[in-house]
MINUKE-111266 format. One record per atom (N, C-alpha, C, O): atom name; x negated, y negated, z negated; residue in one letter; residue number from 1. Coordinates in steps of 0.001 Angstrom, whole numbers, plus 500000, padded with zeros to 6 digits. Each point is the difference from the previous one (the first is absolute). Last residue first. Layout:
N
   atom       xx       yy       zz   rest    nr
     CA        X        Y        Z      a   NUM
...
# end
This chain:
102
   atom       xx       yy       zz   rest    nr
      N   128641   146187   827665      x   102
     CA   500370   501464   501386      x   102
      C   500176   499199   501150      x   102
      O   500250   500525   501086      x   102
      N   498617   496926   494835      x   101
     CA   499274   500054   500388      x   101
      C   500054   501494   501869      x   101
      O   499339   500305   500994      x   101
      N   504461   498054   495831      x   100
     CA   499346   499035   500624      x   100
      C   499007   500395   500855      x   100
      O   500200   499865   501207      x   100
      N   501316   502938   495653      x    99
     CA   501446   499610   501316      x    99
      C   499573   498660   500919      x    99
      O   500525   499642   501054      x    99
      N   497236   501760   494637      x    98
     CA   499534   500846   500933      x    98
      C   500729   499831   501715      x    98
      O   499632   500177   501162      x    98
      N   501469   496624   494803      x    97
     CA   498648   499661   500832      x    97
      C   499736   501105   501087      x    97
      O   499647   499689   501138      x    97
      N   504449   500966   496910      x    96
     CA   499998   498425   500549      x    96
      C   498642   500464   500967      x    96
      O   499850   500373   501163      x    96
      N   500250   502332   495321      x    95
     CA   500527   500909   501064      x    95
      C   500347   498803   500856      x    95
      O   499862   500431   501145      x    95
      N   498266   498181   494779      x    94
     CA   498674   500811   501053      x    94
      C   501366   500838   501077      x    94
      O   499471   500675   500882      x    94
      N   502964   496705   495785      x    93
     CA   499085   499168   500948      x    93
      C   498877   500241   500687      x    93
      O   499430   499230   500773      x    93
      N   503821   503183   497338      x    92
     CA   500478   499378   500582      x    92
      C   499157   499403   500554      x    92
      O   499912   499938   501226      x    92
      N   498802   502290   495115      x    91
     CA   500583   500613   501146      x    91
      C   500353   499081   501175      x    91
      O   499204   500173   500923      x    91
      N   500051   497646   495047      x    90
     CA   499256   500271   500334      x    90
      C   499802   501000   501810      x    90
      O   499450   499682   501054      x    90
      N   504451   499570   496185      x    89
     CA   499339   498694   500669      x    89
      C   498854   500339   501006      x    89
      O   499994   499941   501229      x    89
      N   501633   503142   495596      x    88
     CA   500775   499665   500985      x    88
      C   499845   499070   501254      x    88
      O   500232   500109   501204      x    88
      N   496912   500634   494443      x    87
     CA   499921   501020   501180      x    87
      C   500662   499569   500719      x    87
      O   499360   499415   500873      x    87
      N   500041   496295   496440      x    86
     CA   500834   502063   500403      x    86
      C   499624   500382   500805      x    86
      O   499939   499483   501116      x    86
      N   496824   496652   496420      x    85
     CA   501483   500137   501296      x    85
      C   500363   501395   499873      x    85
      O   499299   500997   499831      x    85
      N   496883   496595   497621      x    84
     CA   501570   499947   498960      x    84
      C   501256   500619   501229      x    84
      O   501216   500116   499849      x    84
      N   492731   500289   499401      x    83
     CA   501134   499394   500505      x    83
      C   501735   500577   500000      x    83
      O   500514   501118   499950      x    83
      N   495420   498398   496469      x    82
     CA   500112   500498   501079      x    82
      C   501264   499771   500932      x    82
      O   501071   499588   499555      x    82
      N   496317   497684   495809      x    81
     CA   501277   500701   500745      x    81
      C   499624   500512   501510      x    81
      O   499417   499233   500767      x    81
      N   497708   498288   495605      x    80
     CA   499995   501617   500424      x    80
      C   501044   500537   500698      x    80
      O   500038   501182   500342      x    80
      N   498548   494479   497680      x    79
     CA   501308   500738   499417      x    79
      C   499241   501354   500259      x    79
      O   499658   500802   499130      x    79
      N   498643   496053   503569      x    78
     CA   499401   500066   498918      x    78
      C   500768   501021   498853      x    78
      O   499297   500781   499358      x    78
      N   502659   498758   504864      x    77
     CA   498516   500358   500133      x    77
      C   499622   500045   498689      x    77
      O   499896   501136   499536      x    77
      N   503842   496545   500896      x    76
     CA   500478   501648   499750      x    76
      C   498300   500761   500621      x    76
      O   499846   501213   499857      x    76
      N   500074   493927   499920      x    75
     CA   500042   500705   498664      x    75
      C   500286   501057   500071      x    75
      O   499520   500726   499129      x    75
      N   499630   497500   505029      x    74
     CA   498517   500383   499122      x    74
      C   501080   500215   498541      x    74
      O   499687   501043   499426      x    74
      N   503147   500243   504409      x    73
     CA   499799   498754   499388      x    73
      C   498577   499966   499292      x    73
      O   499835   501109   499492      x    73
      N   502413   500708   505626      x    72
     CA   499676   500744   498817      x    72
      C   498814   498383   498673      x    72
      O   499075   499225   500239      x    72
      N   503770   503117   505273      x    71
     CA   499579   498460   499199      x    71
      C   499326   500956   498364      x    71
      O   499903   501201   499749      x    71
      N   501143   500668   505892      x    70
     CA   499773   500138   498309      x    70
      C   499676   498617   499504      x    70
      O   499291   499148   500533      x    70
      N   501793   501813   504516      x    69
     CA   501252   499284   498986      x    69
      C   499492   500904   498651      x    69
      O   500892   500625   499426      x    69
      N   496324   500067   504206      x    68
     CA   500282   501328   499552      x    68
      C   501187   499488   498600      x    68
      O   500300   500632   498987      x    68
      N   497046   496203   504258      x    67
     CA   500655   501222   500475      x    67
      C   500502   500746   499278      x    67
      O   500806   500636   500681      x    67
      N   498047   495918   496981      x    66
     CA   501097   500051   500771      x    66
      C   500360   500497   501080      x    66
      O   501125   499890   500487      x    66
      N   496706   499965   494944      x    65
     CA   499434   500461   501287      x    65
      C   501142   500221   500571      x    65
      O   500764   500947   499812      x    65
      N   497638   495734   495481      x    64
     CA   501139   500995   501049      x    64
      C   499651   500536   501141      x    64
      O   499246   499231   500597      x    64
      N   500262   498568   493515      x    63
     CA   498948   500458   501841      x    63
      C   501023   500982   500471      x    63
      O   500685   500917   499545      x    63
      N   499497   494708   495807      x    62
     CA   500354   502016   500925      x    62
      C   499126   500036   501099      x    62
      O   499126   499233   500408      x    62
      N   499776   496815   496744      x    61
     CA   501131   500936   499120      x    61
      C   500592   501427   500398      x    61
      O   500369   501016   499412      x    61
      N   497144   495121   502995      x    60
     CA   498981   501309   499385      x    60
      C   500562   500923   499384      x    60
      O   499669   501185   499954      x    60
      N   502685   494772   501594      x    59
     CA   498691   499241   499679      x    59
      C   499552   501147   499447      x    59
      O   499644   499848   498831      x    59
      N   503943   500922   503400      x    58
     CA   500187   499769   498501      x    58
      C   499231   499810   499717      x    58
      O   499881   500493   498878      x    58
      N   498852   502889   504193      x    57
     CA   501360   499231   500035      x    57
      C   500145   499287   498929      x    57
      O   499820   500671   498984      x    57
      N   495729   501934   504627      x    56
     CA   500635   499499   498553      x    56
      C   501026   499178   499995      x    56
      O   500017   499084   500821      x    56
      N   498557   504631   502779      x    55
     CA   500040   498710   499812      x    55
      C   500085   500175   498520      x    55
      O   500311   501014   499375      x    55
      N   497930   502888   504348      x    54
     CA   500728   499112   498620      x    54
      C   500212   498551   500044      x    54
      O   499399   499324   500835      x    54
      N   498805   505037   502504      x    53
     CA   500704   498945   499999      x    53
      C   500910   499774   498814      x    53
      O   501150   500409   499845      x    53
      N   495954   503081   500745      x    52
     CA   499162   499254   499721      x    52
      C   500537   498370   499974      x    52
      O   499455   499012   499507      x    52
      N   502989   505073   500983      x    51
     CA   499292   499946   498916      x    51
      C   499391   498718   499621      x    51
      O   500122   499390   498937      x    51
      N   501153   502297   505361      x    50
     CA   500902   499257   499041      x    50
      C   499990   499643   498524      x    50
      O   500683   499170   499401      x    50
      N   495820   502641   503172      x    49
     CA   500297   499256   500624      x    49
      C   501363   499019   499623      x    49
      O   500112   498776   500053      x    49
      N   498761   506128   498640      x    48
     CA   499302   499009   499532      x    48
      C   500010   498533   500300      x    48
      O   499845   499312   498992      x    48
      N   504268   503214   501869      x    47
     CA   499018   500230   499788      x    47
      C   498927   498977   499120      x    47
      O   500236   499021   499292      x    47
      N   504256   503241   498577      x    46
     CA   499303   499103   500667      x    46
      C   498584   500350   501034      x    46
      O   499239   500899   499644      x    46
      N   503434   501357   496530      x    45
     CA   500463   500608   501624      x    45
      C   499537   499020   500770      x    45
      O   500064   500300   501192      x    45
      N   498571   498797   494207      x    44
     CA   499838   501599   500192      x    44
      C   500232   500133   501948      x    44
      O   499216   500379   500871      x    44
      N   502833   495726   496940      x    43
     CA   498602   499601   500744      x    43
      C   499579   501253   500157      x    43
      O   499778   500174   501198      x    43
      N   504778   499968   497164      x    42
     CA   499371   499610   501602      x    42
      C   498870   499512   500133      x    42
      O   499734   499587   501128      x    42
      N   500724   502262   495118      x    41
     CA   500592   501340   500867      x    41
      C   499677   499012   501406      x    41
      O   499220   500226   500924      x    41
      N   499080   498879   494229      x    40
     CA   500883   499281   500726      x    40
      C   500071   500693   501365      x    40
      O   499027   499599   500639      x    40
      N   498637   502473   495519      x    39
     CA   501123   499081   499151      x    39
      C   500258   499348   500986      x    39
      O   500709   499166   499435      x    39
      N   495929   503252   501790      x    38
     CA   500833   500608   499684      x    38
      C   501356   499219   499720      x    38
      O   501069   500174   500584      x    38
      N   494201   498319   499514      x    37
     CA   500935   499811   501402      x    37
      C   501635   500270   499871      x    37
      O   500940   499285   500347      x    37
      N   495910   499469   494811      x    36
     CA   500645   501033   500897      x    36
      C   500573   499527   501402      x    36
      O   500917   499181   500047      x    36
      N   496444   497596   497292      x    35
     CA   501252   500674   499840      x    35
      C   499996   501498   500931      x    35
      O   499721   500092   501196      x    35
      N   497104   494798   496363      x    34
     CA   499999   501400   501255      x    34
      C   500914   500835   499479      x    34
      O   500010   500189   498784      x    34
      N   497916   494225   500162      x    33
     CA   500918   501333   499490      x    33
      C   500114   501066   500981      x    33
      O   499920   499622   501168      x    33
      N   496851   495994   496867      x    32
     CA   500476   500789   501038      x    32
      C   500854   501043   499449      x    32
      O   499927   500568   498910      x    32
      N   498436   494219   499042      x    31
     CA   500322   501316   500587      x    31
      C   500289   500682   501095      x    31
      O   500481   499472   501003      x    31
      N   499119   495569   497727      x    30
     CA   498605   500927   500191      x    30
      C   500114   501574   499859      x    30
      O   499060   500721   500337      x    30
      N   504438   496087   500123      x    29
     CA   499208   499567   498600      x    29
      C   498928   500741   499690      x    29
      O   499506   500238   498897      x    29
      N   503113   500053   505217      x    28
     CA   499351   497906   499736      x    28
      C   499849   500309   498453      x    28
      O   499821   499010   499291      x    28
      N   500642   506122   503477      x    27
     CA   500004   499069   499286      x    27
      C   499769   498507   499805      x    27
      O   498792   499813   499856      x    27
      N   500837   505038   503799      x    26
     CA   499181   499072   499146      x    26
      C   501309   498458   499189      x    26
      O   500554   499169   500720      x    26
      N   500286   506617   500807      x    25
     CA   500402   498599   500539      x    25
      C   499067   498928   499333      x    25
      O   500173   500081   498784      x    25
      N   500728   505092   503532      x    24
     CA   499195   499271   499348      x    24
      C   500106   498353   499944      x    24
      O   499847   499221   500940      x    24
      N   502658   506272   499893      x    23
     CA   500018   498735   500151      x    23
      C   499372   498802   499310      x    23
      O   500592   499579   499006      x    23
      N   498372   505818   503057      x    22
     CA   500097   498686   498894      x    22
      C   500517   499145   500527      x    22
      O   499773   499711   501174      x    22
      N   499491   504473   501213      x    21
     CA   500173   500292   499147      x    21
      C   500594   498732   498611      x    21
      O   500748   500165   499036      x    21
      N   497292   499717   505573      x    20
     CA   501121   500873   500417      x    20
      C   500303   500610   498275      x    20
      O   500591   501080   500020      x    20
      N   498155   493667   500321      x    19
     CA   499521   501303   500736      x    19
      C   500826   501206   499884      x    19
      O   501156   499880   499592      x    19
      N   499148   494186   499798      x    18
     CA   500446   501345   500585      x    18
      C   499301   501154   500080      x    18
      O   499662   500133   501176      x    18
      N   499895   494430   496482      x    17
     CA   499623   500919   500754      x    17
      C   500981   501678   499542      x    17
      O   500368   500514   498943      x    17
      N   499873   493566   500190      x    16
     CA   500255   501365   500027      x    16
      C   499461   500776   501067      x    16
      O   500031   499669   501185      x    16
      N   499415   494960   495783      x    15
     CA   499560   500925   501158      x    15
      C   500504   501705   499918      x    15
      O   499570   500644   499043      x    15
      N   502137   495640   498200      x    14
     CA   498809   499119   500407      x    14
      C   499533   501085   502008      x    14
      O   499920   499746   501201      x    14
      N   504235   499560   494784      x    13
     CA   499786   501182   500769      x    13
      C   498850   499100   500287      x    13
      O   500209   498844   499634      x    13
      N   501306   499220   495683      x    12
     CA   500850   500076   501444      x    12
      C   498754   501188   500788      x    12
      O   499038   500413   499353      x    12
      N   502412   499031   495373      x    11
     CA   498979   499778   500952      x    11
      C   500554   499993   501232      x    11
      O   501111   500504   500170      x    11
      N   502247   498822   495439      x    10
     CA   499864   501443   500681      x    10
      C   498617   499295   500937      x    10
      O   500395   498864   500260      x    10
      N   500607   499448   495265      x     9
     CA   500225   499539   500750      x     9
      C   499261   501108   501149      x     9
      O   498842   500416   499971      x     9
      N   504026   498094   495136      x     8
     CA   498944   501542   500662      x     8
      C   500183   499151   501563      x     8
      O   501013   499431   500406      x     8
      N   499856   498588   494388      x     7
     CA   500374   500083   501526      x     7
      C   498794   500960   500510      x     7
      O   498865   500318   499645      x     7
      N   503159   499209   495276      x     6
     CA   498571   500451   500937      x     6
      C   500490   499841   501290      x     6
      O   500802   500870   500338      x     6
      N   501714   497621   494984      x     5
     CA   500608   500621   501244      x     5
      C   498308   499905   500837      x     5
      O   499517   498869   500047      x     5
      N   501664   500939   494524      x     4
     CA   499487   499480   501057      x     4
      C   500573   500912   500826      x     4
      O   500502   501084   499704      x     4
      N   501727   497878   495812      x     3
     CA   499861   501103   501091      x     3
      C   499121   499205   500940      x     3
      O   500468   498904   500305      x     3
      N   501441   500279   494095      x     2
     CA   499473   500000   501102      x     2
      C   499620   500600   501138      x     2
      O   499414   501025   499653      x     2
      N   504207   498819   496108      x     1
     CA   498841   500641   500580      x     1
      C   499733   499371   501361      x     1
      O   500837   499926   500900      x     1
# end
């Protein structure tokens, strides 16, 4: 028996936008995708301003806001994955930031 193998080839990040509810990301194969804010806690506790500071990593493959050290991959975007950190973690790192900002 024969088996073709389909390469899947994940689009890279082109342009992202922030609002207090979405994460909106445009597509290189002409899509757009929009997510829940919800699903990533440190842009939620972000400001806008940090928000607005992205980069793309991996020729588009992720985007990172490196105030707020979130990275995040366009396939677990496309996937649908929400973000994968522990509470624990998580904790840790708004009581850091609040301990900062006092």
């Amino acid at each position: 028996m024969n088996t073709s193998t389909i390469e899947i080839r994940i689009p890279e990040a082109e342009k992202v936008a922030v609002t207090d509810n979405t994460l909106h990301i445009e597509l290189s194969d002409g899509r757009a995708i929009s997510v829940p804010l919800g699903w990533y806690p440190r842009l939620v506790h972000g400001t806008q301003a940090e928000r607005d500071r992205w980069e793309l990593i991996g020729g588009g493959q992720g985007i990172r806001w490196p105030d707020l050290d979130e990275d995040l991959s366009v396939e677990g975007l496309i996937a649908g994955r929400p973000s994968g950190e522990s509470q624990r973690s998580f904790k840790r790192w708004l009581k850091a930031r609040q301990d900062g900002a006092a």
